[in-house]
C-alpha positions as CSV (number, residue, x, y, z in Angstrom):
1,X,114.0,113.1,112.3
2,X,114.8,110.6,114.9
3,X,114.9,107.1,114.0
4,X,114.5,103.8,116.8
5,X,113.8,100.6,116.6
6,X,111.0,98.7,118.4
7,X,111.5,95.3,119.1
8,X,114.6,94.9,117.1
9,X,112.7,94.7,114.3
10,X,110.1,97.9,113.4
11,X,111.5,101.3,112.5
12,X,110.2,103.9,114.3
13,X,111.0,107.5,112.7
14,X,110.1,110.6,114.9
15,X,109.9,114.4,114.3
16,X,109.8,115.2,118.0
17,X,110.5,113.3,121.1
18,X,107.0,114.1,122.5
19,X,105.1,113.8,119.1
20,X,101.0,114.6,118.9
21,X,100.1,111.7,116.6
22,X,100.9,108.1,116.5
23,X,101.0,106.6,112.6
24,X,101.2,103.2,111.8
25,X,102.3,101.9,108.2
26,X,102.3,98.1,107.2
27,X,105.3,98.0,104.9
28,X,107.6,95.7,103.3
29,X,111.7,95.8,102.8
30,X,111.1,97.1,99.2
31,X,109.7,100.3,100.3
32,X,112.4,101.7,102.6
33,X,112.9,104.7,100.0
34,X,109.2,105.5,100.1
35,X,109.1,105.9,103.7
36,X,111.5,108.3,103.7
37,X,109.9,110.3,101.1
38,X,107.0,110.2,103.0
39,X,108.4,111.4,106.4
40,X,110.3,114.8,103.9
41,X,106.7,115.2,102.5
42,X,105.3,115.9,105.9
43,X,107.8,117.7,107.2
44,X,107.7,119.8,104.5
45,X,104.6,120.6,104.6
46,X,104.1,121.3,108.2
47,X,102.9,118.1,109.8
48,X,102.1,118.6,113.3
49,X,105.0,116.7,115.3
50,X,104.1,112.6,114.2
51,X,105.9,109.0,115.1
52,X,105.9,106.7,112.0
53,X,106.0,103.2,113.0
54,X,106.3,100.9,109.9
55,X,105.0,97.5,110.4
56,X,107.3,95.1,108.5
57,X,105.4,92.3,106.6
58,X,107.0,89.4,105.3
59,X,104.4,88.1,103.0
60,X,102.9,91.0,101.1
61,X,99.6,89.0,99.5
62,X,99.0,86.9,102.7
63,X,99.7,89.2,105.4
64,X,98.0,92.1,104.2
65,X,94.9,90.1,103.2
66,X,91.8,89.8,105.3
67,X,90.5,86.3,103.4
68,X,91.3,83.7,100.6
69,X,91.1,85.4,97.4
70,X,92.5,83.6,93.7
71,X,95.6,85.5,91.9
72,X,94.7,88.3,89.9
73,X,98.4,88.9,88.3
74,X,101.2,86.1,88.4
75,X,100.5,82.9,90.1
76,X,100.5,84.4,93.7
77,X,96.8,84.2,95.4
78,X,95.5,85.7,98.3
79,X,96.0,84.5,101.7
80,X,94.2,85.5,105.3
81,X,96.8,86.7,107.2
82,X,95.1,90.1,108.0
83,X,94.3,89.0,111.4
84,X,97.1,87.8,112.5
85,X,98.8,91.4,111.2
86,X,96.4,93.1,113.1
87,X,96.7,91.4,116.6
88,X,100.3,92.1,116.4
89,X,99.9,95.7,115.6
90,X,97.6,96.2,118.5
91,X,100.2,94.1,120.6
92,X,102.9,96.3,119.6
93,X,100.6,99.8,120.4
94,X,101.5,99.6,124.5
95,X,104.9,99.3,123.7
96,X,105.1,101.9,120.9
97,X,103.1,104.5,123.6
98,X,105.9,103.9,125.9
99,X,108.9,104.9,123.7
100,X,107.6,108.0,123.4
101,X,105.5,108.6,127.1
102,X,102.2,109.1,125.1
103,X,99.2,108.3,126.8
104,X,96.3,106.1,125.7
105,X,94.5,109.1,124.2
106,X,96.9,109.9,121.6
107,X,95.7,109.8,118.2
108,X,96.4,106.4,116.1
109,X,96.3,106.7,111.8
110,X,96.9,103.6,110.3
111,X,97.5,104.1,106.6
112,X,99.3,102.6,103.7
113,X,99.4,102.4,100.0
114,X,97.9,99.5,97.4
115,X,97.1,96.5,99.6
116,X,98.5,98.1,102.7
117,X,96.2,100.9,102.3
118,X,92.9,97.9,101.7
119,X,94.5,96.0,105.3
120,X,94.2,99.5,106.6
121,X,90.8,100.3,105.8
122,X,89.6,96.8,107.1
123,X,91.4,97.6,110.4
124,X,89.1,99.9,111.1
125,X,85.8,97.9,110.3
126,X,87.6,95.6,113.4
127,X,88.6,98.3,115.7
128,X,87.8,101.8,117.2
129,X,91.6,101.9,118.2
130,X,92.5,104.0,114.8
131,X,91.1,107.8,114.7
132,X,91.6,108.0,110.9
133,X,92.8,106.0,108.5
134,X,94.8,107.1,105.3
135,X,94.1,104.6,102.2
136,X,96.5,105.4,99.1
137,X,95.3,103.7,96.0
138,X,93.6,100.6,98.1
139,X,93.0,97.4,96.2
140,X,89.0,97.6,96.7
141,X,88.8,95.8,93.9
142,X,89.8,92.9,95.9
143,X,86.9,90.0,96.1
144,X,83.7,90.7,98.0
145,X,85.7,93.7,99.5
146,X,82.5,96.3,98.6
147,X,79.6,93.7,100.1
148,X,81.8,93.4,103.2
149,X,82.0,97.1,103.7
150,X,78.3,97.6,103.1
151,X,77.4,95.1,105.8
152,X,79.9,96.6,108.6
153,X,80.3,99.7,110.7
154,X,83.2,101.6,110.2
155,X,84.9,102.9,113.6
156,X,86.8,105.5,112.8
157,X,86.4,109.1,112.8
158,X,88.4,110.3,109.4
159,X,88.7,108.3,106.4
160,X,91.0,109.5,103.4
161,X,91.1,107.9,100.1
162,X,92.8,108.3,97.1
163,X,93.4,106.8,92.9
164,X,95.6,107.7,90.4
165,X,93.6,108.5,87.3
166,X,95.1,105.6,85.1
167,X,95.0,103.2,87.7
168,X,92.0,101.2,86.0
169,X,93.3,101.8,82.1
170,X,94.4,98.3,82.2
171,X,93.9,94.9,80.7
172,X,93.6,93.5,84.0
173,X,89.9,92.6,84.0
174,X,90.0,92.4,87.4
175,X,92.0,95.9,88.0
176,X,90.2,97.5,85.5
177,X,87.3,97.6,87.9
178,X,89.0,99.8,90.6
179,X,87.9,103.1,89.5
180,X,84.3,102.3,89.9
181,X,85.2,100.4,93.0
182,X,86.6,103.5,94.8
183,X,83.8,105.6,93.9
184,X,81.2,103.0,95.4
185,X,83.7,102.4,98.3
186,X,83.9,106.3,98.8
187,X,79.8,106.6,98.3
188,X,78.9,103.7,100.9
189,X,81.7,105.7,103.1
190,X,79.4,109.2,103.1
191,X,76.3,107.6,103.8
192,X,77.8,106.4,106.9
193,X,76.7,108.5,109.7
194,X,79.4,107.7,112.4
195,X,81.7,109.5,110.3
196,X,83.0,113.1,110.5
197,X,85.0,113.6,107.4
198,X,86.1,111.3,104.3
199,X,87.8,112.6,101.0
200,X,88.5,111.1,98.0
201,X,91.6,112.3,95.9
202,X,92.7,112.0,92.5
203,X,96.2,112.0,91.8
204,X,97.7,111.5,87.9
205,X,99.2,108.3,87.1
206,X,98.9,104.7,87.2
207,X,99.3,102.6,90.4
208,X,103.2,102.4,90.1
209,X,103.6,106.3,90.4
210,X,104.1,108.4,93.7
211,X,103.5,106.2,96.3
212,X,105.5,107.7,98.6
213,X,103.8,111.3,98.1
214,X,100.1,110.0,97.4
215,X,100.8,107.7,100.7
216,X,102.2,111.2,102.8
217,X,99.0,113.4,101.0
218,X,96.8,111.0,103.0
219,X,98.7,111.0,106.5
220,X,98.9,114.5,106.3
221,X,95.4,114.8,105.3
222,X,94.2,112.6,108.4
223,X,96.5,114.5,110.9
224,X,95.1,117.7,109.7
225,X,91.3,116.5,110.5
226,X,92.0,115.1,114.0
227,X,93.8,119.0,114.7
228,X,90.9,120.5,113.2
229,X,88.3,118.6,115.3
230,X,90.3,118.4,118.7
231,X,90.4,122.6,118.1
232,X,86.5,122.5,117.5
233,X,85.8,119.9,120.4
């Protein structure tokens, strides 16, 4: 695995200096470990040839959030940062193409676990840049998240969510609601017909459990789609 740095700032982690797909993971400092779990998990199960660029946020509920929203644990609310994320992201893509010589047609996944994974899935109601996206337990029980999807086109090709199983066996009122979320997040997803493929996984556990592996399941879920169909096409 070969590891750079873009900007001085973003890790990039390669498994090949020409790689076939182009990922893109908002992240903060804390999960360092779960990258790297993630990058062994594809590897090991025969990725095709991927650069990981993780996307370092400094304000987890504000940067990752695409409006105002009141706390739902702790004291911390919701800020509207998502934007802002995103415009840098897609200011960072010509410069990430160039580190490795890839052309404009390469593949882009954005994916990402918990809030990450909800920032990743509104990306792509904003943008046809992103092929596929891989959402790992995604906070759609965040506010109004399920009437903005059902009033905007998705523009991507491949969407991939996933739950843990005990994820909504919680006092949290507000958490509580996330399995049903999901499911109505994952049926307004199949009636969409610009879509080719969308799964919805369940993995055992609460949210805190295998984030690194449920995160990995979903990239290398995505990446295996966009092979599939650039085989069939």
């Amino acid at each position: 695995m070969e590891t750079h740095l873009l900007n001085d700032s973003f890790p990039v982690l390669a498994t090949s200096a020409s790689p076939k797909f182009l990922l893109i993971q908002p992240s903060d400092s804390s999960e360092e470990e779960q990258i790297h779990e993630e990058t062994d998990y594809l590897t090991r199960h025969g990725a095709p040839s991927f650069a990981l660029l993780v996307f370092r946020v400094s304000d987890w509920n504000r940067d990752l959030s695409p409006w105002e929203a009141p706390p739902v644990f702790g004291n911390e609310p919701f800020g509207c940062g998502a934007k802002e994320t995103l415009d840098r992201i897609m200011d960072l893509l010509p410069e990430y193409r160039n580190l490795f010589g890839t052309t404009d047609g390469i593949p882009v996944v954005i994916g990402g676990y918990s809030l990450a994974a909800l920032f990743s899935l509104w990306a792509t109601y904003q943008t046809d840049v992103f092929s596929a996206v891989a959402a790992a337990s995604p906070s759609v029980w965040f506010p109004d998240w399920l009437a903005f999807q059902s009033s905007q086109k998705i523009h991507t090709r491949c969407v991939y969510l996933s739950l843990g199983d005990r994820e909504d066996k919680t006092k949290n009122p507000v958490m509580s609601t996330v399995g049903d979320c999901i499911r109505d997040c994952y049926r307004i997803l199949q009636e969409d017909e610009q879509l080719r493929s969308c799964q919805l996984d369940w993995n055992p556990g609460n949210h805190f459990r295998d984030a690194g592996m449920r995160t990995a399941k979903g990239f290398l879920w995505t990446l295996r789609q966009l092979k599939q169909q650039s085989k069939d096409h």
